[in-house]
N, C-alpha and C positions, 0 to 999 in steps of 0.2 A: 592335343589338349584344347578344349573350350574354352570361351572367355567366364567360366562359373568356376572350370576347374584352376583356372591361373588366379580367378578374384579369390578363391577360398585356400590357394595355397600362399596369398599375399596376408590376406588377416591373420594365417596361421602364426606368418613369420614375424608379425610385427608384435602379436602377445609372446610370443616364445623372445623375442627381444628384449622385449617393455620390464626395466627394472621392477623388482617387488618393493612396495614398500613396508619398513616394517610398521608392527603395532604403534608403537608411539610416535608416529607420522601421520596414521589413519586418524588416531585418536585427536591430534592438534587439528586434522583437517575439517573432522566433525564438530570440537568448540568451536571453531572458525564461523561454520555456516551456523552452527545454533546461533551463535551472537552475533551473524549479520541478518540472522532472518528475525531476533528478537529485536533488532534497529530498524527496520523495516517495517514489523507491524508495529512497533510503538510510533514510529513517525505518520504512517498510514491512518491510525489511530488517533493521532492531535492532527491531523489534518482535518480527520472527520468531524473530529467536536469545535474546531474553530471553524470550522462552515457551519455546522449547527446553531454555534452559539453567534454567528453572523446573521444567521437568517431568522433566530429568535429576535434578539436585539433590533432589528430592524421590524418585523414583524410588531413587537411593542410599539415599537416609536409611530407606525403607522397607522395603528389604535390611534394611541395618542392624541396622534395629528387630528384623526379624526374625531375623535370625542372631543378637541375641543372646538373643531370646526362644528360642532353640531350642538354645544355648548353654546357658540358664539352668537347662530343663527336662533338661537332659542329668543336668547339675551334681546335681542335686536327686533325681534316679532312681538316680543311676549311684552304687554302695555295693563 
């Protein structure tokens, strides 16, 4: 015997082992992941819009800054 025919009589043995589980096992296991993957993109999701609304929010302020810096220099030339 080969090392392909010993790997493939080893997988054999470990699914023919491997308890089944039944329907309402598969069932809990699948809400599970839906509602850890709906926790995931909703957090993924408020990460994205509190960076957005970070880089908005500073983005204004740095208008700001500048229109009145250029406000200021007007004030100050203009006679």
């Amino acid at each position: 015997m080969n090392a392909y025919e010993i790997e493939q009589i080893e997988k054999q043995m470990k699914s023919e082992f491997r308890l089944r589980l039944p329907y309402q096992e598969w069932s809990d296991i699948e809400r599970r992941a839906r509602l850890e993957r709906a926790r995931v993109v909703a957090r993924m999701l408020g990460e994205f819009f509190a960076a957005a609304y970070a880089r908005i929010t500073g983005a204004a302020a740095q208008m700001r800054s500048t229109a009145a810096d250029c406000t200021g220099a007007r004030l100050r030339h203009d006679h």
